[in-house]
C-alpha positions as CSV (number, residue, x, y, z in Angstrom):
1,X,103.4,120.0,59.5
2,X,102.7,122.2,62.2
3,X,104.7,121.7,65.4
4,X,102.7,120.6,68.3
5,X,103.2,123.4,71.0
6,X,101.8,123.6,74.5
7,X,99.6,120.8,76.6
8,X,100.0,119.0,72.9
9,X,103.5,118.9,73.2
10,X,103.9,118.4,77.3
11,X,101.3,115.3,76.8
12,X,103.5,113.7,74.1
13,X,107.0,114.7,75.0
14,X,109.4,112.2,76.3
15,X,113.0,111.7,77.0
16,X,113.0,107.9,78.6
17,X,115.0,105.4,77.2
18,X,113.9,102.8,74.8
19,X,113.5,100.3,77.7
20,X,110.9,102.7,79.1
21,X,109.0,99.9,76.7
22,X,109.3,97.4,79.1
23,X,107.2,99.1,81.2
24,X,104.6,99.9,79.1
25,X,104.3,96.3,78.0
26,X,103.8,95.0,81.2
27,X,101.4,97.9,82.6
28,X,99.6,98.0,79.9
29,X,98.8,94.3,79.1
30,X,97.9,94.1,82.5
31,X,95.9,96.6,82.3
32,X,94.5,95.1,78.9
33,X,93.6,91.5,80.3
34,X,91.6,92.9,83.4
35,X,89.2,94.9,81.6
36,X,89.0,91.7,79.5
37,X,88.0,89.9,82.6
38,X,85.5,92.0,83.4
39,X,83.6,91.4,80.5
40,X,84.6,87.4,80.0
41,X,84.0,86.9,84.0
42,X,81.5,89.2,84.9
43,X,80.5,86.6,88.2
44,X,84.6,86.2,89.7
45,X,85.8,89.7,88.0
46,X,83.3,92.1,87.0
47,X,79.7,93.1,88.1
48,X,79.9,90.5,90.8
49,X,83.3,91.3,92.4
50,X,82.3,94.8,92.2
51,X,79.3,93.9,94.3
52,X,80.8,91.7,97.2
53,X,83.2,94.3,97.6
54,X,80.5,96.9,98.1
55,X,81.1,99.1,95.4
56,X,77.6,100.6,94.8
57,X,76.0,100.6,91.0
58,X,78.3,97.2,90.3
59,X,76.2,97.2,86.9
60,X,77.9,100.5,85.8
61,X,81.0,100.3,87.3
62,X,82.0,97.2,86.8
63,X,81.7,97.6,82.6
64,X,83.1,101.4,83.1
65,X,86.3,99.8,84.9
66,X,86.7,96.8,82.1
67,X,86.6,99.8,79.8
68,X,88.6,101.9,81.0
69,X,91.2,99.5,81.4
70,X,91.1,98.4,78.0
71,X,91.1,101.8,76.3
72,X,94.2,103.0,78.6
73,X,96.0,99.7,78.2
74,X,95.7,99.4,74.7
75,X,97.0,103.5,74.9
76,X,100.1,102.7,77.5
77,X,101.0,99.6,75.2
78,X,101.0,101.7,71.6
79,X,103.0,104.6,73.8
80,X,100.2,106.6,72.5
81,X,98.5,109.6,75.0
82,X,100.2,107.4,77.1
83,X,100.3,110.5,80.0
84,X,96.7,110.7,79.4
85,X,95.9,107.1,79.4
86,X,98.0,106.9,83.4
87,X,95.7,109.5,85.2
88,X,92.5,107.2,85.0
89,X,94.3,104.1,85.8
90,X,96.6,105.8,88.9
91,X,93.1,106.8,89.8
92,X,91.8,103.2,89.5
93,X,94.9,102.0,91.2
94,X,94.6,104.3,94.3
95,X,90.4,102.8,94.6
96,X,91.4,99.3,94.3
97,X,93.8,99.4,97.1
98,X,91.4,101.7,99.4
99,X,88.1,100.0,98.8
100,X,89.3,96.2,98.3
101,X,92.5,95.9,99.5
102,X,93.4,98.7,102.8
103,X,90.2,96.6,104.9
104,X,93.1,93.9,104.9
105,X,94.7,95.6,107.3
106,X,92.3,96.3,109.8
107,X,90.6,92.3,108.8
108,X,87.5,93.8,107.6
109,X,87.6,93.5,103.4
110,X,84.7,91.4,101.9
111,X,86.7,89.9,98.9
112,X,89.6,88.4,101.5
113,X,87.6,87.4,104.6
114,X,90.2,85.1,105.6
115,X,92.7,87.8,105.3
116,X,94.1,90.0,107.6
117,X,97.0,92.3,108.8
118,X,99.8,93.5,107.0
119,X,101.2,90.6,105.4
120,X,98.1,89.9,103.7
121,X,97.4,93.3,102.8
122,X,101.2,93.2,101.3
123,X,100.1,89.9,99.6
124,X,97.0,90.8,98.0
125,X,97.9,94.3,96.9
126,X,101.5,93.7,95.2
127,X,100.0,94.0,91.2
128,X,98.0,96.8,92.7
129,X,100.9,98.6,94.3
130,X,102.9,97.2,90.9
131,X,100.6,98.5,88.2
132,X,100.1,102.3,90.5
133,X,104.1,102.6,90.4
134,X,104.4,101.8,86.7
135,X,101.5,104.4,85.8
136,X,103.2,106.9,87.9
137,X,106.2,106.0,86.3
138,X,104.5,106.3,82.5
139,X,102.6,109.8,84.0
140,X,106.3,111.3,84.8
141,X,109.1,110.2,82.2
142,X,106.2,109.6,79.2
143,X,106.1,106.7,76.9
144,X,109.5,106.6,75.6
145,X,111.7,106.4,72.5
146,X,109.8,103.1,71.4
147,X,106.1,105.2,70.9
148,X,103.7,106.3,69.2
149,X,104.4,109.5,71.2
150,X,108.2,109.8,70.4
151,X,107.4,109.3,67.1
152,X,104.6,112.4,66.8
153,X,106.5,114.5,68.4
154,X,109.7,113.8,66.0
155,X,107.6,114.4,63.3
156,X,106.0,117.9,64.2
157,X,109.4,118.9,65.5
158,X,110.6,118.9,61.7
């Protein structure tokens, strides 16, 4: 086979533990069950949340979220692209926290109107703050001995 080189080979490479595993499991089924949501509770989680928290287009980004979530978590939990598949969802981390969860702090966030100042804001945004870590996490160290990724790259290395 030919040996991956370059971006190919930066994208897959990894030298975290086994364990790293543990982190992919929970990011990405996280990730994985939201974008489900999205699409089975459209009103609570998708178009409609999207909407109260005045996201403009809900109707196109609601769906575009749920599937980007699903693609990336099913990605993460396979340990496959998983570098690739944590630069979308760091990026849908960081919005979630500025557009539904930040207005917490200052008591001006449609989705928590009883909400306000920073214990709330610590509250409501721990999976956020959670699932941003663990992305960063999977973005710097890969996907780990337990992947898809170890596993190419053993196999183009010889």
């Amino acid at each position: 086979m030919t040996p991956i080189t370059g971006w190919q080979a930066k994208l897959t490479a990894t030298s975290a533990p086994a364990a790293t595993a543990l982190i992919r499991l929970y990011v990405g089924a996280v990730f994985l069950s939201e974008g489900i949501l999205k699409f089975l509770r459209p009103d609570t989680q998708g178009t409609g949340r999207f909407d109260k928290a005045g996201i403009p287009a809900p109707d196109f980004f609601a769906p575009l979220d749920g599937a980007f979530e699903i693609a990336c978590g099913l990605l993460i939990l396979a340990g496959l692209l998983t570098r690739l598949a944590a630069v979308p969802m760091i990026v849908n981390m960081l919005g979630a926290l500025l557009i539904t969860k930040l207005p917490i702090l200052w008591g001006d966030a449609p989705l928590f109107a009883d909400e306000s100042g920073w214990w709330d804001f610590a509250h409501e945004s721990r999976t956020d703050l959670a699932q941003l870590c663990g992305s960063l996490f999977l973005l710097l160290v890969g996907a780990g001995t337990l992947s898809v990724d170890a596993r190419l790259a053993r196999t183009h290395r010889g």
